[in-house]
N, C-alpha and C positions, 0 to 999 in steps of 0.2 A: 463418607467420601471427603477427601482431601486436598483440596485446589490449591496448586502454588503457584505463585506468580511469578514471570521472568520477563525480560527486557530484552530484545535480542537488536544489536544495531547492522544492517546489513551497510553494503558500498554496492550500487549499480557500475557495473559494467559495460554496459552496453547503453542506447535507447531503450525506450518500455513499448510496446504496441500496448498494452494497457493499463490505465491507471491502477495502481496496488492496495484492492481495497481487503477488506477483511473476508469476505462472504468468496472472492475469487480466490483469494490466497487458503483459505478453508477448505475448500474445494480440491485445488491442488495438491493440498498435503493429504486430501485424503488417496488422492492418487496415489502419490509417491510412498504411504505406506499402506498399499496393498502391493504395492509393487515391490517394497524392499522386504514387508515382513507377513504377507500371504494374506488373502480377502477374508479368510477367516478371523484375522489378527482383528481389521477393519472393524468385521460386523462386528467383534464384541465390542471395541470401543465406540461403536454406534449406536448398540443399545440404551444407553442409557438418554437420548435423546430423547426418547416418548415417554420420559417418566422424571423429568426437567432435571434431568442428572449428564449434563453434556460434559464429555472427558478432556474437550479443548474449547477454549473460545480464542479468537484471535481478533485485533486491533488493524483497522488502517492502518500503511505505512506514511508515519510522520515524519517533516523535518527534522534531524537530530535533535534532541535538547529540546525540542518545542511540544506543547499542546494544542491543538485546536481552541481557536479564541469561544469561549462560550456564547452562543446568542441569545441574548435576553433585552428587553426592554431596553429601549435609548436612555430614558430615562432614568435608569442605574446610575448611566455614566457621566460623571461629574461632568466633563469637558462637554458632550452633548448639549447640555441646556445652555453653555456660553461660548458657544464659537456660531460663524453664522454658517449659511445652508449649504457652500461650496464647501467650508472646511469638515461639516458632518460628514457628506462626502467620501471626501478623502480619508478619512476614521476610519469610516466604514469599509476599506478595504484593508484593515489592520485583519486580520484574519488570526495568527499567530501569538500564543503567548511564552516565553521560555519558562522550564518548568519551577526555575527558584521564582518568578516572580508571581506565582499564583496566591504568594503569602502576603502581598500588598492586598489594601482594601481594594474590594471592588471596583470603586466608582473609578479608581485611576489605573484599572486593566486594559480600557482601550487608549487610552494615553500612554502606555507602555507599551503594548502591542506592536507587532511589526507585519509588514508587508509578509511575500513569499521571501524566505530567511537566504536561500541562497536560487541563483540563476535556472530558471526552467521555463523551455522554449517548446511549443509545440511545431512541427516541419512536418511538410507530407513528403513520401517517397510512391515514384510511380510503379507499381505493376504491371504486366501484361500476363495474360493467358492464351497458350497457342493451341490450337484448332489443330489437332494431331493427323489431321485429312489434307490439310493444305498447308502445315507446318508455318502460317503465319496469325498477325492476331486478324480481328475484323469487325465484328458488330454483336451486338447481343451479350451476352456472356464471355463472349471474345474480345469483347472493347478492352482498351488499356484504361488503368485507372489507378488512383489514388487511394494512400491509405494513410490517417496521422500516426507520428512514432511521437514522443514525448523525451526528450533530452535535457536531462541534467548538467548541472555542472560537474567538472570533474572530479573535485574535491567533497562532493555533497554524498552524505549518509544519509540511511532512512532509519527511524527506529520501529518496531514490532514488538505489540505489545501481547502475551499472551498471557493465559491461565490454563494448567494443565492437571488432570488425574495421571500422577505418576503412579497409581494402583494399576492401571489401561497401559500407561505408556512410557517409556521412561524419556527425560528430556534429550537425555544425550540420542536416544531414536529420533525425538522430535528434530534434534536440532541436524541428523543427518539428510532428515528428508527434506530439512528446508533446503539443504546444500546441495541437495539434487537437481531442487529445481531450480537454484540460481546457475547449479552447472547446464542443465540442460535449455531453460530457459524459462521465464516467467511467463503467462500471458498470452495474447496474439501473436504470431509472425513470430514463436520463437523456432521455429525452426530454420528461419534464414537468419539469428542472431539476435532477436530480441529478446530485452528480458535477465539479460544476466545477471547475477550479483555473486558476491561472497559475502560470508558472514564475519564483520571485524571483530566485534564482542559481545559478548552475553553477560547478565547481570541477572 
């Protein structure tokens, strides 16, 4: 077996009802290819999961360019031992590293680091459910309520990082079924519009 790796960067379109993790996004794709290329197609590249022969693995979707900051010991981090307890802090909310700078020494990766790399707001949008008896809302199951969507900025990509058996599947399949589900929607509440994206490059 053959695992190739690829980089795929989407652009959200819309809001998310939910955050773009790898294990949801896995999931989905396995939808969209039984759907595009028959459940039969699925079960064989599911096979090989009970025999630690998986045909796809997929990645959280990260900030463009960035990696998730590594969590290890304070200690590592040069700046840690010499700044005082408010500016640890603040460090500590360095979450992000871009990916040329992982080639610096360690101790000065969270002195590099950055915040969230571009604007992301969480907002609630109200719902209601109507009572098909009395054609209003009301109590119980019928209360109106709230649900978080998650909003980007407009200019901000996400990268997706995957490892694929192009023996099982071939990428260009892979990369239509993502495109499915950016068209049709990622997540929660994509059928009232969340969740969209398109695909800008692949690597």
């Amino acid at each position: 077996m053959t695992m190739k790796k690829y980089l795929i960067t989407i652009k959200p379109e819309s809001a998310l009802g939910t955050e773009m993790k790898g294990d949801t996004l896995f999931g989905q794709l396995c939808w969209a290819i039984a759907n595009n290329y028959g459940e039969e197609k699925l079960t064989k590249c599911l096979e090989g999961y009970t025999k630690d022969k998986p045909f796809l693995v997929v990645s959280d979707a990260f900030p463009a360019g960035y990696l998730p900051l590594p969590s290890i010991p304070s200690a590592y981090y040069k700046t840690e031992k010499d700044t005082n307890p408010s500016e640890r802090k603040e460090m500590k909310k360095r979450q992000w590293l871009k990916k040329g700078d992982f080639s610096q020494p360690l101790t000065e990766w969270l002195t590099i680091g950055q915040k969230q790399p571009f604007e992301k707001k969480s907002k609630t949008q109200a719902h209601n459910t109507i009572n098909r008896l009395t054609g209003t809302t009301g109590t119980g199951e019928f209360a109106p309520f709230v649900q978080p969507q998650i909003w980007l900025e407009a200019e901000a990509e996400l990268d997706i990082y995957m490892v694929l058996d192009e023996s099982l599947l071939s990428f260009d399949d892979l990369k239509q079924a993502l495109q499915d589900i950016g068209d049709f929607g990622f997540g929660r509440d994509a059928s009232i519009g969340l969740g969209k994206f398109t695909i800008s490059k692949t690597a």
